[in-house]
C-alpha positions as CSV (number, residue, x, y, z in Angstrom):
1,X,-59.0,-76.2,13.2
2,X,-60.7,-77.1,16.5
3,X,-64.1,-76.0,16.7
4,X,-66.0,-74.3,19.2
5,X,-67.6,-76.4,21.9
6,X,-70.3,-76.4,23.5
7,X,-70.9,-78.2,27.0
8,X,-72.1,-81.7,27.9
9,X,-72.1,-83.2,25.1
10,X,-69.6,-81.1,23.3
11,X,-67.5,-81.4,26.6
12,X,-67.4,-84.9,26.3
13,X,-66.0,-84.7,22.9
14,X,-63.5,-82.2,23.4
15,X,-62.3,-84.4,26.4
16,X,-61.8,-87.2,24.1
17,X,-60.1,-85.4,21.3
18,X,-57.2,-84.3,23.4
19,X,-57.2,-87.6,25.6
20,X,-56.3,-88.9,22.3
21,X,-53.8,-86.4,21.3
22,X,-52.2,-86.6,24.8
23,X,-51.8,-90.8,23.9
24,X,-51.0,-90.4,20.4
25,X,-47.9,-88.2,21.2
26,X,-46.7,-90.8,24.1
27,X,-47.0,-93.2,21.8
28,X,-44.9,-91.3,19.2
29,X,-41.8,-90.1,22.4
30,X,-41.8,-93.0,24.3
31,X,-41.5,-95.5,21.1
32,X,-38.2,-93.9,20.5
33,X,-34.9,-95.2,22.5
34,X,-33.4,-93.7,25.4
35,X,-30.7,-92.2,23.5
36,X,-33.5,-90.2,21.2
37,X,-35.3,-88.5,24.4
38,X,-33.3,-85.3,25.3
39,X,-34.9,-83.6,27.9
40,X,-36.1,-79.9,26.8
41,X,-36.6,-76.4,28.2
42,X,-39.4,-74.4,28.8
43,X,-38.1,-71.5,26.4
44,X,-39.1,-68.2,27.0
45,X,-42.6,-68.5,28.8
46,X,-45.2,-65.4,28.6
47,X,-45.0,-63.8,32.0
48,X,-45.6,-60.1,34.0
49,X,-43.4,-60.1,37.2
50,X,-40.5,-58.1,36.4
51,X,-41.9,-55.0,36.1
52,X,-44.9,-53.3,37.7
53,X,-48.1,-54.1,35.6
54,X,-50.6,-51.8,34.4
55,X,-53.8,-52.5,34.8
56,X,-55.1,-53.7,31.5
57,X,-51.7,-55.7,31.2
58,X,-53.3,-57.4,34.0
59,X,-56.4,-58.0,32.0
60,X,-55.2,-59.2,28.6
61,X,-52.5,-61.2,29.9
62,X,-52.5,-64.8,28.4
63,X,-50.6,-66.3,31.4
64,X,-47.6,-65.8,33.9
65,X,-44.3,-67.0,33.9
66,X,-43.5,-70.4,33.1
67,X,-47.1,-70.6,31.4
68,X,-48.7,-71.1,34.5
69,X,-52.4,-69.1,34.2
70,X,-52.2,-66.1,37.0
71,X,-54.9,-66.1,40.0
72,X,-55.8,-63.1,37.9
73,X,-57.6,-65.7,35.6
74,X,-58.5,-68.0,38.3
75,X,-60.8,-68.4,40.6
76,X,-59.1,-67.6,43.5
77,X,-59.9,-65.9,47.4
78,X,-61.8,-62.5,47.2
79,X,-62.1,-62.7,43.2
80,X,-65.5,-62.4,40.6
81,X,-67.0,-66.0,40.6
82,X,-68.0,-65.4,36.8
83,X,-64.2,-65.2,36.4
84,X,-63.3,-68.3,34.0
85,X,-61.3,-70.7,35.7
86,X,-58.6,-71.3,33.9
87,X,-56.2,-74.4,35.7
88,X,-57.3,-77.4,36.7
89,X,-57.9,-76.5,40.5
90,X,-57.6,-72.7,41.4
91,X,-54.8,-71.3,43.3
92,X,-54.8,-69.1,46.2
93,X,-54.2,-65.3,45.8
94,X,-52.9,-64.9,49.3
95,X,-51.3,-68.2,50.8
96,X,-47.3,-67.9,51.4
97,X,-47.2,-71.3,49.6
98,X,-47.2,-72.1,45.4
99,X,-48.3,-75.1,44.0
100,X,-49.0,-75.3,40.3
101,X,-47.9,-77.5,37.1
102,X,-48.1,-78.0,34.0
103,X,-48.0,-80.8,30.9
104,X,-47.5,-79.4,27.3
105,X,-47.6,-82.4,24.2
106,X,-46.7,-81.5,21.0
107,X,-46.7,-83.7,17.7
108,X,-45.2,-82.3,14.4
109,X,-45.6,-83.9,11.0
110,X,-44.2,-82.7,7.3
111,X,-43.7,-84.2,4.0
112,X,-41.5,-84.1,1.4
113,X,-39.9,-81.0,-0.2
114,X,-37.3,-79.6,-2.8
115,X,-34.1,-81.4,-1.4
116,X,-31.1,-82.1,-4.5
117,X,-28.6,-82.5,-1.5
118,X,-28.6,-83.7,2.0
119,X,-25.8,-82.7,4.5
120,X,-25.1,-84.2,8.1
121,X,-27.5,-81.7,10.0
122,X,-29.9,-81.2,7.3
123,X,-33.4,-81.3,7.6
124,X,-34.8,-85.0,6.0
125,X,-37.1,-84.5,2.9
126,X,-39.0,-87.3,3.8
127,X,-42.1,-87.9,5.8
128,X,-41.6,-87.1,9.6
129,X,-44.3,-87.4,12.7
130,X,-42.3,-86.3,15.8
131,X,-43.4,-85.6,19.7
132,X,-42.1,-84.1,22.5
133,X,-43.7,-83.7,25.9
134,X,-42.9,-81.7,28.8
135,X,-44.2,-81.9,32.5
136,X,-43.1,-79.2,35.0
137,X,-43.5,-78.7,38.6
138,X,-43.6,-75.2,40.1
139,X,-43.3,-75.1,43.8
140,X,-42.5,-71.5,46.0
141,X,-42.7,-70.4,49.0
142,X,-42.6,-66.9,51.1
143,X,-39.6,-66.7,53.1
144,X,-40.5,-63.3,54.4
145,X,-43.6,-62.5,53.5
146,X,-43.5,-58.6,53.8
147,X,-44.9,-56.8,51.3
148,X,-41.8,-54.3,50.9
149,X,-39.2,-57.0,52.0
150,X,-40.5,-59.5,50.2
151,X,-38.6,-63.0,49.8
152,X,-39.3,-65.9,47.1
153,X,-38.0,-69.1,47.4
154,X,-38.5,-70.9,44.0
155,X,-38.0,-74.5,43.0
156,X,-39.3,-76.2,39.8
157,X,-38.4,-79.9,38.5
158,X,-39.3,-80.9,34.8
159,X,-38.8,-83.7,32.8
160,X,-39.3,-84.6,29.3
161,X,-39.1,-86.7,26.1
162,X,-39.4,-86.7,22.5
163,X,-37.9,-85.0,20.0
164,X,-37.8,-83.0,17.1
165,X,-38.4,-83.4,13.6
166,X,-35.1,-84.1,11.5
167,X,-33.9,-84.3,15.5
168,X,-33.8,-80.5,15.7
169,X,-31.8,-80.1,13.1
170,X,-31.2,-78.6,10.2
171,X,-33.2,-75.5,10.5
172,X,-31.7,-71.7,12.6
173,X,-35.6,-70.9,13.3
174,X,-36.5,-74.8,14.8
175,X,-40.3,-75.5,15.4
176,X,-40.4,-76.8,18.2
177,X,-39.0,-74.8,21.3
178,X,-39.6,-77.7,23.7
179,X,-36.8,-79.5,22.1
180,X,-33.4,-79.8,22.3
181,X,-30.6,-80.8,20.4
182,X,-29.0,-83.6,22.5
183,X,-29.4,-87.1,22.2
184,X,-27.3,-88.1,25.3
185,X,-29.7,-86.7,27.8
186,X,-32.3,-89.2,29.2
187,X,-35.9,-88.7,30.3
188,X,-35.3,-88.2,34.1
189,X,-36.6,-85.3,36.3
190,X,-34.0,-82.5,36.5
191,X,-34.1,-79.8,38.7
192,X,-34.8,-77.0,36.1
193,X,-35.1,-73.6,38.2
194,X,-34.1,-72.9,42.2
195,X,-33.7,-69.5,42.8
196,X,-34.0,-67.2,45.5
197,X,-36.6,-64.4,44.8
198,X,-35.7,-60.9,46.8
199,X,-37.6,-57.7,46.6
200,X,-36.0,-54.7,48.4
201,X,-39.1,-51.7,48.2
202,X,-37.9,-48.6,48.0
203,X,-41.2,-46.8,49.1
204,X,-44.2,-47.6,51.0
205,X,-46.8,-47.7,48.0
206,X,-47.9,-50.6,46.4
207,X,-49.1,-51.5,43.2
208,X,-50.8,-54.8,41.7
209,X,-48.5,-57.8,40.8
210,X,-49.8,-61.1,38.9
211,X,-49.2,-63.5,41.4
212,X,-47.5,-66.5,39.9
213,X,-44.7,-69.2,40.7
214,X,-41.7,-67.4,39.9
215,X,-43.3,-63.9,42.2
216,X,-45.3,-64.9,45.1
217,X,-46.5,-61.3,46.3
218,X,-49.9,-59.6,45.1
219,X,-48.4,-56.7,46.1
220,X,-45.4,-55.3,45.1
221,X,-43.7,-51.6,45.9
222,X,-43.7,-49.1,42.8
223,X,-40.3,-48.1,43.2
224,X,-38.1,-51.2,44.1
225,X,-34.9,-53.5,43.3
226,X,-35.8,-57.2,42.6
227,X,-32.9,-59.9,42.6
228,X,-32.7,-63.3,42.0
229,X,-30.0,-65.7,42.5
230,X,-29.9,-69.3,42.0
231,X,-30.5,-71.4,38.3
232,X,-32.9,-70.2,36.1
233,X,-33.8,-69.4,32.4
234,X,-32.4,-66.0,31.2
235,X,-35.3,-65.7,28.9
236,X,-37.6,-66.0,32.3
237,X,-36.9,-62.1,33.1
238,X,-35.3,-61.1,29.4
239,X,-36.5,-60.2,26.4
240,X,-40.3,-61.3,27.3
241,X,-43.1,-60.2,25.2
242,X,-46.5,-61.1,26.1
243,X,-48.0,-61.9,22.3
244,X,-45.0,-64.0,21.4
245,X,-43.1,-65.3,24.1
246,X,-45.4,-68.3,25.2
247,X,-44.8,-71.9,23.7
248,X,-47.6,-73.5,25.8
249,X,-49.9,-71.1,24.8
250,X,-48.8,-69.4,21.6
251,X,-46.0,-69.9,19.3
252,X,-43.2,-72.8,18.8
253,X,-40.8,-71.6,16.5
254,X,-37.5,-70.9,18.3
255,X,-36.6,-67.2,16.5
256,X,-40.4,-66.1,16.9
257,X,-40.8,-67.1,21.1
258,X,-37.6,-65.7,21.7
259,X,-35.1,-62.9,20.0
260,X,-32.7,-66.0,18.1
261,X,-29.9,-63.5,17.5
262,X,-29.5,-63.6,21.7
263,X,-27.3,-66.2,22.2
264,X,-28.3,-66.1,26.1
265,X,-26.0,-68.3,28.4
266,X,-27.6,-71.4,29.0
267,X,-26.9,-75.1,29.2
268,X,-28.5,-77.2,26.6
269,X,-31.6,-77.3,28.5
270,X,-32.2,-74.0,28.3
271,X,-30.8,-72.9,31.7
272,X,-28.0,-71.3,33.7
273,X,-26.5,-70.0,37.0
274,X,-26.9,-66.6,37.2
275,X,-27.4,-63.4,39.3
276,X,-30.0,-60.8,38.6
277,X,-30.4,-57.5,39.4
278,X,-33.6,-55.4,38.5
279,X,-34.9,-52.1,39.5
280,X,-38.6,-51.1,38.6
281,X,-40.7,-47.7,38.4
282,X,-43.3,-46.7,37.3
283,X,-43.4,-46.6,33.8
284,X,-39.9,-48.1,33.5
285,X,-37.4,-50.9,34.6
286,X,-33.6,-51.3,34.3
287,X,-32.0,-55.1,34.7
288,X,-29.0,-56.4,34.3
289,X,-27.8,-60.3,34.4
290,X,-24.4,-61.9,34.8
291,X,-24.8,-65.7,34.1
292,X,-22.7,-69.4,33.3
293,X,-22.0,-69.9,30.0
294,X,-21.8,-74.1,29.0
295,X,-18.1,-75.4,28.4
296,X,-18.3,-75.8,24.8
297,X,-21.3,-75.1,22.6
298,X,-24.7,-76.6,23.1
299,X,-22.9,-78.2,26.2
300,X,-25.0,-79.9,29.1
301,X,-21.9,-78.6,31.3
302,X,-21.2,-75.1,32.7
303,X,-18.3,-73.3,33.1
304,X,-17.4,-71.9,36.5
305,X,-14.4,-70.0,36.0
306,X,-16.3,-67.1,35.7
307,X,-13.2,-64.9,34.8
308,X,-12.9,-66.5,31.4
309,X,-16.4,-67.4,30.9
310,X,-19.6,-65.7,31.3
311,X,-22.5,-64.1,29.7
312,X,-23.5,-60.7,30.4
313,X,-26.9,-58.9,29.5
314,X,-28.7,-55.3,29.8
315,X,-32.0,-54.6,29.5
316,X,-34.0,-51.5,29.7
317,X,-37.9,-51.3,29.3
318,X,-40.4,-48.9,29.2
319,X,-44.2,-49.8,29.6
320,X,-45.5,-47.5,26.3
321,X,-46.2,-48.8,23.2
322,X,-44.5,-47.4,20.1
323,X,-47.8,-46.5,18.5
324,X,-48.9,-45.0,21.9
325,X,-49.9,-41.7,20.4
326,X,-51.8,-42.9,18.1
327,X,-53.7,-45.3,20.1
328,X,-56.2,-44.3,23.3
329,X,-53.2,-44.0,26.2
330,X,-54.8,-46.7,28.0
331,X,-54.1,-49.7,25.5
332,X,-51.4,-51.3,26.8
333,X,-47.8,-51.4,25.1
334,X,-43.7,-52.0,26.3
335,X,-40.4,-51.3,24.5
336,X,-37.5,-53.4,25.3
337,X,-33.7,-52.9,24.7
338,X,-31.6,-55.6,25.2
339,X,-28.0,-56.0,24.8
340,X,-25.7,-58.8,25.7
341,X,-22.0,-60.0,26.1
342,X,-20.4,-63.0,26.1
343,X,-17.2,-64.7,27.2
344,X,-16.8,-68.4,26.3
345,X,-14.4,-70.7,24.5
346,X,-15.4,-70.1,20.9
347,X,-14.5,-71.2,17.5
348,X,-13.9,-68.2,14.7
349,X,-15.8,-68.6,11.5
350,X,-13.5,-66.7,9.2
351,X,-10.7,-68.8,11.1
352,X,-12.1,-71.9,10.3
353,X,-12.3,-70.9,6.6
354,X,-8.9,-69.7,6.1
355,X,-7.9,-73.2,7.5
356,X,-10.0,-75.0,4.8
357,X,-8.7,-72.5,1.8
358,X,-5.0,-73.0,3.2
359,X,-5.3,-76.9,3.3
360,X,-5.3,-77.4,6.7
361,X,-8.5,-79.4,7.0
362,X,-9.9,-81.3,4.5
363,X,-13.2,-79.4,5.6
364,X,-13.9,-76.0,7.9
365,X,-14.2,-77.1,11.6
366,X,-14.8,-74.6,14.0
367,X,-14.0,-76.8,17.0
368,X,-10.5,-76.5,16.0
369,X,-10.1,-72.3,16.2
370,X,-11.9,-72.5,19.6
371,X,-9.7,-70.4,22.1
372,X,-10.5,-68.7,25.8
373,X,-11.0,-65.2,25.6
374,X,-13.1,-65.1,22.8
375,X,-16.4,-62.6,22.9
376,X,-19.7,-62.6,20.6
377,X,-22.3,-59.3,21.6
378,X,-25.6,-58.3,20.3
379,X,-28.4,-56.1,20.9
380,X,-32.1,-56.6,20.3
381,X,-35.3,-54.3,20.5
382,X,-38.7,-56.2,21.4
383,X,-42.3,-54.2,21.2
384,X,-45.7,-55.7,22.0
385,X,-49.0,-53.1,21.9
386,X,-52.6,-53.9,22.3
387,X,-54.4,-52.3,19.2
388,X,-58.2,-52.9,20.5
389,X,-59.9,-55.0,23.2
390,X,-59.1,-58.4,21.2
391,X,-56.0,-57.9,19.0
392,X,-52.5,-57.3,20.2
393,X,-49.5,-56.7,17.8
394,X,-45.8,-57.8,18.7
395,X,-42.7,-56.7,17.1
396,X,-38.7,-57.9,17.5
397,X,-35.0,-57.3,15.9
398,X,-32.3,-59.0,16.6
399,X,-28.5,-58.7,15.6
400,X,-25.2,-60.7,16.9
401,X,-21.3,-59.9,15.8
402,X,-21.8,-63.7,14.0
403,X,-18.1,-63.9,13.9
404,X,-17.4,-66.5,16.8
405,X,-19.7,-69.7,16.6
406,X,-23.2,-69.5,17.6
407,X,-22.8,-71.2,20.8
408,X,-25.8,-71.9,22.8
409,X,-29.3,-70.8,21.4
410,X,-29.5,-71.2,17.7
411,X,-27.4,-70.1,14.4
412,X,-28.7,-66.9,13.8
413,X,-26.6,-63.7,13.7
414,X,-29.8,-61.3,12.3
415,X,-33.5,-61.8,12.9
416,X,-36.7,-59.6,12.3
417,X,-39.9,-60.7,13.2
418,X,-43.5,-59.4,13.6
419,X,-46.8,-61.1,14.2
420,X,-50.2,-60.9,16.5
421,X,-52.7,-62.6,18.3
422,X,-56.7,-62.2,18.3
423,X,-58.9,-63.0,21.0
424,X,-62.1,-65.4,20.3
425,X,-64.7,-62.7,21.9
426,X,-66.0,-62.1,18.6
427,X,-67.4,-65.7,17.7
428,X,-68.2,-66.2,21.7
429,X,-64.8,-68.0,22.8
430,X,-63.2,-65.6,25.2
431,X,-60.3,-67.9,26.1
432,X,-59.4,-69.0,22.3
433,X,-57.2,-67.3,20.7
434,X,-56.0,-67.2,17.3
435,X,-52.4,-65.7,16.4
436,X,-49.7,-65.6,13.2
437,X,-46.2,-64.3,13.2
438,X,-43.6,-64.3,10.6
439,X,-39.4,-64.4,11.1
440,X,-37.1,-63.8,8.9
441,X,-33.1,-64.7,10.1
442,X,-29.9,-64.1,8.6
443,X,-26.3,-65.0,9.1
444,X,-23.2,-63.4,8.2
445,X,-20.4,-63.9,5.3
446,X,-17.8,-65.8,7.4
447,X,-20.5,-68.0,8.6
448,X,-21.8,-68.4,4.8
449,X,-18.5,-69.8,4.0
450,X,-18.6,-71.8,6.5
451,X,-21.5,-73.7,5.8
452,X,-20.8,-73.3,1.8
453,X,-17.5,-75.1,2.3
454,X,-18.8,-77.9,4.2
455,X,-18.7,-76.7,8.2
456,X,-20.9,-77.9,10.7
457,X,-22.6,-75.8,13.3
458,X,-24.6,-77.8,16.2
459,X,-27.4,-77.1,14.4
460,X,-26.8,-76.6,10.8
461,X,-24.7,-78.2,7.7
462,X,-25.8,-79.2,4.7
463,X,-22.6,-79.7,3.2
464,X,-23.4,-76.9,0.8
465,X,-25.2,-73.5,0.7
466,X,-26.4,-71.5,-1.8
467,X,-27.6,-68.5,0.4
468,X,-30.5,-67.4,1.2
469,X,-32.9,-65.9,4.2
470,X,-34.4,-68.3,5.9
471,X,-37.8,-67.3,6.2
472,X,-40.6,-68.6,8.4
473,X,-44.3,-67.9,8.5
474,X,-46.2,-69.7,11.9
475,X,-50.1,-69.7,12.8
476,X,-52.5,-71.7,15.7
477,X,-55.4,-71.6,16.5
478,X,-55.6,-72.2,20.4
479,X,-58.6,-73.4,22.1
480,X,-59.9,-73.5,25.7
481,X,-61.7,-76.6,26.1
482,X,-62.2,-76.6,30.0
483,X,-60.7,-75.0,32.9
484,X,-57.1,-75.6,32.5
485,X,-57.2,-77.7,29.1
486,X,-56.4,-76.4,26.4
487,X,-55.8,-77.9,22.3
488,X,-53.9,-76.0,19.2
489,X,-53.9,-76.5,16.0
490,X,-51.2,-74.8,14.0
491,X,-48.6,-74.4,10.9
492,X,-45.3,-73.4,10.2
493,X,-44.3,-72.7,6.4
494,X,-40.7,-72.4,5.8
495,X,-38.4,-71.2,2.8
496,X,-35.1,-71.8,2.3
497,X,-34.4,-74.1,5.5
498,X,-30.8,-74.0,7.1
499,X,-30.6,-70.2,4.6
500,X,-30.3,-73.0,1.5
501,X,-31.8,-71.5,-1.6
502,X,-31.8,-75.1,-3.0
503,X,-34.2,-76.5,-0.5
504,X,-37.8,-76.3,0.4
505,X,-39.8,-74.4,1.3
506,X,-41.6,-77.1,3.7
507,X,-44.5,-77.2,5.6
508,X,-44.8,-78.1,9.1
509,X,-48.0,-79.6,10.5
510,X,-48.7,-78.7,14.4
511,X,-51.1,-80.4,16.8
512,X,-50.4,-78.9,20.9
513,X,-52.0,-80.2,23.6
514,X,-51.5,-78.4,27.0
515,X,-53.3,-79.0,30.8
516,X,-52.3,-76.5,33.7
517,X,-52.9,-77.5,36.9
């Protein structure tokens, strides 16, 4: 666990420490080929601009969207100057211009574990060390910088390399969210995000916003429609939760930093196309998305005949805890329920099975019951509530048809998952924070036989499957060594990987690094 520091010396150290973790991770990505360094999303990133914050949202906070700290927690024009200053140089709370980044490093080990059978995308009982790293961008500016009319203009590059272990397969609830599961893809910068940012106010008072790269305003009209156009992440304005949304800060299992029963449109990066249209009030905000869905799944390529493909979602959100009357009403606490549809050329599980059982196929292959037309739904709920000054509880369900093939998130058709965080004020460490969740996915019968008889998903296939929840326990410990630097150390217990009952459980070994700038 890393240990509080103290300054000069301790400073020193700490400096050191993660200089070394930052070169033992390159060492680990870039000794791998070209072929083995995918480039990876920035899943689901903790943020507060779709909806008006309250505010002590504004105060306990970890970060804004794509994990890039708010001027809240900067030192920044007109702000305290005991405030801790928490990027590497501070930002301005006023300028119609955003410039920020970010690098995120993370090495994952684990030995070996209860394995009698090995499949094609099973994870390897063997000992694995695996790295990724990420490096983003963020650049916005203010069209029209009217504080009821305001307009965003948002661009953000990434790159990355690395991968995961067992190369992300092998597991519905995969550890590490800055990975993804295509070897093709090479290490050059992409253009991950470009979007235009619109606020239309529908009043003239204002309320606080947490400035940030995806919303440049401070100020923001209570009652207003937001839209954005352009590519982006679904999970940027969906299904965010404060506690366990943020994989540069908190979490990195895929099914606890995101709902994994949302198959959200997105190319295998992680993004999408898409149109979004929001409307916030007070207490509550309504939003709805109509997005690109990849050709086939876990496809780098989109599909632009939007009349036979696309994903559709709804999302409604109310700023109040569900323990709110039990709690003093100004702890702060959302509910969020999300619902989603999507058009796309899928395969059919049960489809594929009958094939096998009729002698069709010497094994099920969903690839060959793929038609147009096909449509998967689900609905999630998502919670988060601060309990006291320090700890914050988070809460989400998740549930999916799980007839047609998972097709671009992860291979889950049921998920339930709880967990927390707990600030370091206690033992003098404001900005550390310790946090543990736990996730427990399921999938369906049809998709049971699928993988019992020998079917691959994109993610799973262990040429068998004796059935069982997959279920995942994760805990860090992050600390803040200086300004924007920041070191984890973490774990991620697993039982009954890939929903086998005949392998594991395994333990995963985290080390983050992560420096915003």
């Amino acid at each position: 666990m890393i240990l509080p520091l103290r300054r000069s010396n301790s400073l020193s150290y700490a400096l050191l420490v993660l200089s070394g973790t930052f070169l033992l991770t390159a060492a680990f990505a870039g000794g791998q080929t070209r072929s083995d360094l995918p480039d990876a999303p920035e899943q689901q990133i903790a943020q507060q601009i779709a909806a008006p914050p309250l505010p002590a949202r504004q105060e306990n906070s970890d970060t804004n969207k794509a994990g890039d700290p708010s001027s809240a927690n900067a030192k920044t024009d007109g702000q305290n100057e005991d405030a801790p200053i928490l990027t590497m140089a501070p930002h301005s709370a006023s300028g119609r211009y955003w410039v920020s980044g970010q690098a995120n490093s993370i090495f994952q080990m684990h030995g070996h574990f209860r394995s009698p059978y090995e499949g094609p995308n099973s994870l390897i009982d063997d000992f694995e060390t695996k790295a990724s790293e990420v490096a983003t961008l963020y650049l916005g500016y203010q069209l029209f910088a009217n504080s009821r009319y305001n307009t965003d203009l948002i661009v953000n590059f990434e790159n990355a390399g690395g991968r995961g272990i067992s190369q992300a397969l092998g597991l519905a609830g995969e550890t590490n969210v800055d990975v993804v599961r295509d070897p093709t893809l090479g290490i050059s910068p992409y253009l991950a995000r470009g979007e235009i940012h619109q606020i239309v106010g529908l009043t003239d008072e204002m309320t606080d916003q947490d400035r940030g790269p995806f919303a440049l305003a401070s100020k923001v009209p209570v009652r207003r429609f937001e839209i954005r156009v352009g590519k982006m992440s679904l999970p940027d304005v969906f299904d965010v939760n404060n506690v366990g949304s943020d994989s540069h800060l908190q979490f990195t299992n895929w099914t606890i930093v995101n709902n994994g029963a949302w198959d959200y449109a997105a190319d295998t990066r992680g993004y999408t196309v898409a149109g979004i249209l929001e409307y916030d009030d007070r207490i509550w905000s309504a939003r709805y998305g109509f997005a690109a869905m990849p050709t086939v799944a876990n496809g780098v390529d989109l599909d632009w005949a939007f009349s036979r493909a696309n994903g559709q979602n709804w999302e409604f959100e109310v700023r109040k805890g569900l323990f709110a009357p039990l709690l003093n009403p100004k702890r702060v606490g959302a509910v969020r329920v999300l619902s989603y549809l999507n058009h796309a050329h899928m395969g059919d599980y049960r489809e594929s099975v009958d094939q096998y059982l009729n002698g069709q196929v010497s094994s099920p292959d969903i690839t060959k019951t793929r038609q147009f037309g096909a449509v998967k739904y689900g609905f999630g709920l998502n919670t988060e509530q601060e309990v006291t000054d320090s700890l914050r509880l988070f809460a989400r369900f998740g549930w999916n048809d799980d007839r047609h093939e998972s097709f671009a998130y992860t291979e889950v058709g049921q998920t339930i998952s709880f967990g927390g965080d707990y600030k370091g004020q206690s033992w003098h460490r404001l900005n550390d924070k310790v946090g543990a969740a736990f996730v427990s996915n399921a999938i369906k019968r049809d998709h049971q036989n699928y993988l019992h008889y020998g079917g691959l998903g994109f993610l799973l296939g262990d040429g068998n499957l004796r059935y069982g929840r997959e279920d995942i326990l994760e805990w860090y410990y992050n600390a803040h060594i200086w300004r924007g630097l920041f070191g984890t150390f973490g774990g991620t217990e697993i039982a009954h990987p890939g929903y086998n009952t005949d392998r594991g459980p395994v333990y995963v070994t985290t080390v983050r690094a992560h420096i915003d700038f």
